[in-house]
N, C-alpha and C positions, 0 to 999 in steps of 0.2 A: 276878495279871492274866494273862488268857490271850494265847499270846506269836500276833502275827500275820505271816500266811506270803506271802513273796514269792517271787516268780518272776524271779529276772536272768537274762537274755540277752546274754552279751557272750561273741565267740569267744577273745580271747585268755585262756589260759588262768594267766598272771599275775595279768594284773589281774582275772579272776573269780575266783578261789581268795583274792587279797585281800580283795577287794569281800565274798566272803562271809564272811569271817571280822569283817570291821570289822562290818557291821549285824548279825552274831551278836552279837557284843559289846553292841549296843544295843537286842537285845531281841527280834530277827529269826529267823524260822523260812526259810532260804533257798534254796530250791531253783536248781537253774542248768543252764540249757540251752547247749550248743557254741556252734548255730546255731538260722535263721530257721525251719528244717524241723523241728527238733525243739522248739520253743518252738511250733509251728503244730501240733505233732501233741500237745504235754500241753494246747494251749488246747482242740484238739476234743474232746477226751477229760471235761473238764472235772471230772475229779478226777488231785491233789488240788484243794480248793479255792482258791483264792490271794485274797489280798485287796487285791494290784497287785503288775504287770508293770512291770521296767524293760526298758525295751529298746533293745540297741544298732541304731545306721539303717544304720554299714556293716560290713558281715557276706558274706562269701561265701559260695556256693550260693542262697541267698536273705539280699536286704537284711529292714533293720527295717519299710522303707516298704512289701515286699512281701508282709510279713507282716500289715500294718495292711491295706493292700490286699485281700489273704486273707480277715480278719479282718470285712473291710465286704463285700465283695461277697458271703460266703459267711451272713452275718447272725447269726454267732457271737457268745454270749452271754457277755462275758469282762470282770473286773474292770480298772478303772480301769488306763490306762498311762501311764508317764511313757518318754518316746522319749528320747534323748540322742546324741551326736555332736559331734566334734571341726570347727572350721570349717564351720558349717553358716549359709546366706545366707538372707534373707527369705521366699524363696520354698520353700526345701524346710522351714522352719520351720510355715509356711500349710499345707504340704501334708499334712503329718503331724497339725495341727491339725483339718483337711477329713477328713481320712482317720480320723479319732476319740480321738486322743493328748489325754489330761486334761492335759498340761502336755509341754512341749520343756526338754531344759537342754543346757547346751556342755559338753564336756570341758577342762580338767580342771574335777571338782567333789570337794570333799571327803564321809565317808563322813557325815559328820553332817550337813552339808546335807542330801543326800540323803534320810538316817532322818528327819528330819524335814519333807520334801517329801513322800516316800511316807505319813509315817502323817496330814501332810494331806488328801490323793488319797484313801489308805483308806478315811478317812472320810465322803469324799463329799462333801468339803466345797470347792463350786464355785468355780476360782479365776479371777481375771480376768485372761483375754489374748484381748484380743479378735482375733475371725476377722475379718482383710481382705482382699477379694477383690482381686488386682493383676492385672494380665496374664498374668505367667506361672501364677497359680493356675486363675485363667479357664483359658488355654489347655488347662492339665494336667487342669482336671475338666471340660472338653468333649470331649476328645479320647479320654479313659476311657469315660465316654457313649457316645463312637462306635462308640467298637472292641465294646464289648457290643453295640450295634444290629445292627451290622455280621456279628455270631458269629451272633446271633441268625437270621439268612439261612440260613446256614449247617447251623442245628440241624432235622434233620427228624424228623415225625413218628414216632411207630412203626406201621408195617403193622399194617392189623387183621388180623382173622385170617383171612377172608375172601379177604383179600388177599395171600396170603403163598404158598400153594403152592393153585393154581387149574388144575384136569383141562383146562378149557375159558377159551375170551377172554371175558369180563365185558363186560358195557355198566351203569356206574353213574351212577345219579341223584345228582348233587351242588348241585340247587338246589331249591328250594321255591317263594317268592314271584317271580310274574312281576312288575315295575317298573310301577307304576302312572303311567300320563302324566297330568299331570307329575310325577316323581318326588320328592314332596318326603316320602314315608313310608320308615323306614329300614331296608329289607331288604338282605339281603346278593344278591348277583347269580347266586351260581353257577355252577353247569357241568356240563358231562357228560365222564365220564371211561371210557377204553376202557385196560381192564388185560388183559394179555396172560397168556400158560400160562407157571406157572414152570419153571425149571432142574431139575435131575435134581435126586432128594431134597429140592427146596426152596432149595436151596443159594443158588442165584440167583433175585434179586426180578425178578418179572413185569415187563417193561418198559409204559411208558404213554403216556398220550397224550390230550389235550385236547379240546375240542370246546364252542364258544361261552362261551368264560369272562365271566361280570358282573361287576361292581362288589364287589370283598371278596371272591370266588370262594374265593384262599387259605386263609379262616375255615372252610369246608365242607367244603374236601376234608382238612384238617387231621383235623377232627373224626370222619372218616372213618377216617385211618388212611391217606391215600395221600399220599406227601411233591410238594408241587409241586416240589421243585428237578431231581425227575425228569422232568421232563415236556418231553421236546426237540421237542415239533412240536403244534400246536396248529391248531386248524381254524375259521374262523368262517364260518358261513354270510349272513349279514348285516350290513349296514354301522349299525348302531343305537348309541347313546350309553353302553348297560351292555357292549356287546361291546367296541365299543373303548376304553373306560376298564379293562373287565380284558386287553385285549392288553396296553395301554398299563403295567398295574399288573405284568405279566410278563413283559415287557419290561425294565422297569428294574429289578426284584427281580434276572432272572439276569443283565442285563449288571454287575448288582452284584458279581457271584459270577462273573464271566469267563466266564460260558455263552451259548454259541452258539442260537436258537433259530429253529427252519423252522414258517414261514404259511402254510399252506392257505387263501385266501377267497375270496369272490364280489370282481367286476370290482370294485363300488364299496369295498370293504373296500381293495383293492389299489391303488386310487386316493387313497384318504388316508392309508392308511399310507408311500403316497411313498416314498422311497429311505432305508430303516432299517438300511441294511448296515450304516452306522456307529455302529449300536448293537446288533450279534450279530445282525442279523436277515436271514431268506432269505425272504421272499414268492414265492410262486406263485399265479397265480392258478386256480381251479377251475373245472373243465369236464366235459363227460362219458368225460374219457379216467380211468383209475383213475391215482391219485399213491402215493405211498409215505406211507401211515401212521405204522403201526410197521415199522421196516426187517428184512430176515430176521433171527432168532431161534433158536439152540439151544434146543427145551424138552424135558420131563420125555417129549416125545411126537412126539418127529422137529421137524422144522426148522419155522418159522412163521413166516408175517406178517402185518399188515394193510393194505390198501389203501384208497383213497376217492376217487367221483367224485359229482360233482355233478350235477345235473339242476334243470332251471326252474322255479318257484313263482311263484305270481302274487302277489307284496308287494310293496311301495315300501317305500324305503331313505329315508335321509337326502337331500336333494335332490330328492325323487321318482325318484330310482334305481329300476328294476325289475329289479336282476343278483342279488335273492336267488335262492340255491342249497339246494338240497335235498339229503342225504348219503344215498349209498349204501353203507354198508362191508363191503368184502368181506375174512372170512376165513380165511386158506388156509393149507393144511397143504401140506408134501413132504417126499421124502426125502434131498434136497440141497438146497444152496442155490442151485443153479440152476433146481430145478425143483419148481411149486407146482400146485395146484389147489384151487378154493374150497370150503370145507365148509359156510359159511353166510355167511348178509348179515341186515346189520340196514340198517332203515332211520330214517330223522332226518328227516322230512318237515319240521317247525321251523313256521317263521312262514308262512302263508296263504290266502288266504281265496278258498276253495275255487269257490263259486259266479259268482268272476272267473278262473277258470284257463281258458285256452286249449283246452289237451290233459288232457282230464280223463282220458279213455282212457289217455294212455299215462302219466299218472300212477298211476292204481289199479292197471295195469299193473307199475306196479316197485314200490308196495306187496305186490303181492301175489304176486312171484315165487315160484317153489315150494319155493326156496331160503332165502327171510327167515323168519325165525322168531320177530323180534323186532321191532314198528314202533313211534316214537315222534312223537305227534300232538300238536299244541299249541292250550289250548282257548282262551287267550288272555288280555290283563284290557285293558280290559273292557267288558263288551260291548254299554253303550250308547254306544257308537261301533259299533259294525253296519255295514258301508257305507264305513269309511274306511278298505281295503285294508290291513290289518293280518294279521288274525287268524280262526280257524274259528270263533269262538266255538260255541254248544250248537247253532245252526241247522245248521253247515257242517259240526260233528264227525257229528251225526246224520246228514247227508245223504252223508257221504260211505266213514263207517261202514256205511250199507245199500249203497252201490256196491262197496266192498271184500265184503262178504259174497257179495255174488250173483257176482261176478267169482270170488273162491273156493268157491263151489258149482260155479261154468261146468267151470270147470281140475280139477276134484275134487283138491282143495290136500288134501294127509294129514297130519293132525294140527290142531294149532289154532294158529293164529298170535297170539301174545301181542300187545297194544296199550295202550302207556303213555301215559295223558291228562297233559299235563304242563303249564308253563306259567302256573300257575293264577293268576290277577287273584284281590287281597286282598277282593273281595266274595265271596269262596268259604269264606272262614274263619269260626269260631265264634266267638262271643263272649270266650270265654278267649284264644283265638290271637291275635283284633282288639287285642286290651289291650296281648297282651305289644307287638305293635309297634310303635303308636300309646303306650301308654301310660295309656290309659284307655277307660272304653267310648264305645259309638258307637250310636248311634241303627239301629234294620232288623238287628242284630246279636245273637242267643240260641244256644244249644245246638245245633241241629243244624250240620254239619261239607256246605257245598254240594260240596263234593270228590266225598265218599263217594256223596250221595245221587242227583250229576249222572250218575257213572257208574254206577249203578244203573238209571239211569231211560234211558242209552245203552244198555247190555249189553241191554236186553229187545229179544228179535224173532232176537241173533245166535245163533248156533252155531256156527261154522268162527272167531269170533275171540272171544280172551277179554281183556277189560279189566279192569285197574289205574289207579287215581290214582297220579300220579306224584309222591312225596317224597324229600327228602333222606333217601340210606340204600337208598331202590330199585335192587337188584343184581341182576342179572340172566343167567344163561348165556347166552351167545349160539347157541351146539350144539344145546341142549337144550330153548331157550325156558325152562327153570325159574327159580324164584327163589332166590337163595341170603341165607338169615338171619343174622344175624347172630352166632350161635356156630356159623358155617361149613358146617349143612348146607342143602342144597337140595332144594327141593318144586315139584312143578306148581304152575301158578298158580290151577287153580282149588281147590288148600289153602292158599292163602293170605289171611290176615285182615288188611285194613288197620283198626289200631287208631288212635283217634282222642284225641290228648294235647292238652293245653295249648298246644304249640307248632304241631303238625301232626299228621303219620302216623310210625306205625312198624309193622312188619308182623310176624307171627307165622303159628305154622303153625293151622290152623284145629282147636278142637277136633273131635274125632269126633264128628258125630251132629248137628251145628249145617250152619245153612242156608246 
């Protein structure tokens, strides 16, 4: 009969060297561990094979329970255990039962109990001690929950690569679907993220910075490869329900984690957010003076920062508020840190509907300084609402896209200012995209992609500006206007092909010789 192999775990090394000798006697193949570390390092190893563990609960360096612990949380595949321990009370009994122990016994036990406990266990032959939950089990297997939740804050993503050692400051797309009102379809919110030039050699990650976060924001930038737990300053330009449920969602993630976080927002933003000191929070409100972005920077290319000021937009807020703000960001290089000047500006024009602005002039005006290089325009969703002070939809991007052109013919603007349609209301998606979010199909919904073909049917007439639909994953140099791909090199935008997927866009460099 083929003799079967145990695994004991017990640090004294009297009663191991006995232990092993008696179940030798009774037919036992016994191998034997000191400790919780070395019984933890033959279980991962999983040779040899054992066909049950005894194991002692107290052990120092690592207990029995920390090993069962180990053993669960790391989802290690390891033959049946029988746990044991001198004076052990109901609850650490439960625990080690919760924690996957085939059976508990007390000390002392003699060797032939045991041999014949084990080669029950062996064989898998299920014995009855029933699991009851008491209080202090509850408490100990909630509290294990937490502390995981808790880590999990903690754990960030990894930089994509794109991300990681950057010549120039970035403006990234991290949202897709604009919130349809009422929002009862389940898209994630999103955000826009401003990634700064790395440290010499890469050494040090690009510092960052937020901009309008929605509902589940965290899921996109993740996916992206940029950790939110970096993100100490955040900007909202409007007081809307996706903005403030992800301030709100940023908020408590880093007050989780002891992080301090600085608000940038319009009057009405800074009105509901009320007095959040006593949750890490520092509100400013935004105006036309520049605030601090990103604060001065060491990079790979003299000292750096980012700045950001506001300007008027014709939207109503929650309340009928009209303090949304429009971003101007300015980026500046110097060779100290007292002294900067600006190399470029993006603009974030966001939510407005264009044919109710005030000062249209001195809007297209800061669109189209001869310094931006990169503007982002919101087409909206959706857009039979027309008329309820929201959004450009296709009338207003049109009309306000031929005012941007002929303003940058007046200035003779040099080069091409790049222009991201962004925003987009879920009647822009294809029938495969409609599914995935809904869940099935829908009625007015086939194969062509309304993104691709809206700004198609915008770009005819311009020259001086070049459009893009705006998706998750849209990166952008801020310096250069180009777009940077996804295995890290970057192309003019007019080489770039936005490809049309199941979900949305993703962009590639355009074949040679194609239109």
């Amino acid at each position: 009969m083929k003799k079967r192999r145990m695994l004991l775990v017990e640090d004294d090394p009297e009663q191991r060297d006995d232990r092993k000798k008696a179940l030798g006697a009774r037919g036992w193949l016994v191998d034997t561990a000191v400790n919780g570390v070395e019984a933890l390092g033959k279980l991962r190893a999983g040779a040899p094979t054992y066909d049950v563990v005894v194991l002692d609960l107290r052990m120092p360096d690592m207990s029995g329970q920390e090993v069962l612990e180990h053993i669960q949380d790391e989802q290690l595949t390891v033959p049946p255990i029988i746990a044991f321990s001198a004076y052990l009370d109901d609850v650490e009994r439960q625990k080690c039962r919760y924690l996957g122990a085939a059976w508990v016994i007390d000390k002392p036990y003699s060797a032939e109990d045991l041999s014949e406990l084990a080669g029950t266990v062996a064989e898998h032959i299920k014995l009855i001690e029933k699991l009851e939950f008491n209080e202090g089990l509850l408490s100990y297997a909630v509290k294990r929950r937490e502390e995981a939740l808790q880590q999990r804050l903690t754990v960030k993503c990894e930089r994509g690569r794109r991300f990681r050692t950057t010549s120039e400051p970035l403006l990234v797309v991290a949202r897709r679907w604009n919130s349809w009102y009422p929002s009862i379809f389940p898209v994630i919110g999103g955000a826009y993220a401003v990634v700064g030039v790395g440290g010499g050699g890469g050494a040090t990650a690009p510092p960052l910075a937020l901009i309008d976060p929605g509902f589940q924001f965290t899921r996109s930038l993740a996916e992206l490869g940029l950790p939110w737990q970096d993100l100490d300053t955040c900007v909202i330009s409007h007081n809307h329900p996706d903005h403030m449920g992800g301030i709100f969602e940023l908020m408590a993630a880093r007050y989780a984690l002891g992080k301090r976080t600085k608000v940038l927002c319009s009057a009405g933003c800074s009105d509901m957010l009320g007095d959040c000191s006593g949750f890490g929070f520092e509100t400013k409100k935004l105006d036309g003076d520049l605030a601090e972005l990103i604060p001065p920077y060491e990079s790979q290319s003299g000292w750096r920062r980012v700045r950001v000021a506001g300007f008027d937009t014709a939207h109503e807020e929650i309340g009928r508020q009209n303090s949304s703000q429009g971003l101007s960001l300015s980026f500046e290089t110097g060779r100290s840190k007292a002294s900067f000047e600006s190399t470029a500006t993006a603009i974030i024009l966001g939510d407005t509907e264009y044919d109710r602005a005030q000062h249209k002039a001195r809007l297209i005006s800061t669109l189209c300084e001869p310094n931006v290089r990169v503007a982002v325009l919101h087409i909206g969703s959706c857009q039979l609402k027309q008329g309820s002070q929201k959004h450009l939809y296709l009338p207003g991007l049109k009309k306000i896209l031929s005012d941007m052109e002929a303003h940058l013919d007046a200035i003779k603007y040099h080069g091409t200012l790049l222009a991201l349609i962004s925003e987009w209301g879920l009647e822009h998606a294809t029938a495969d995209q409609i599914r995935g979010v809904c869940g099935s199909s829908m009625p007015g919904f086939n194969g062509f992609s309304l993104m691709t073909e809206a700004v198609k049917y915008l770009q005819k007439g311009l020259e001086k500006i070049r459009l893009l639909p705006a998706d998750i994953g849209l990166t952008v140099g801020v310096e250069s206007g180009h777009v940077y791909l996804a295995d890290g090199s970057d192309v003019p935008p007019g080489e770039v092909d936005p490809r049309i997927t199941g979900e949305g866009l993703t962009y590639e460099r355009r074949a040679a010789g194609s239109s």
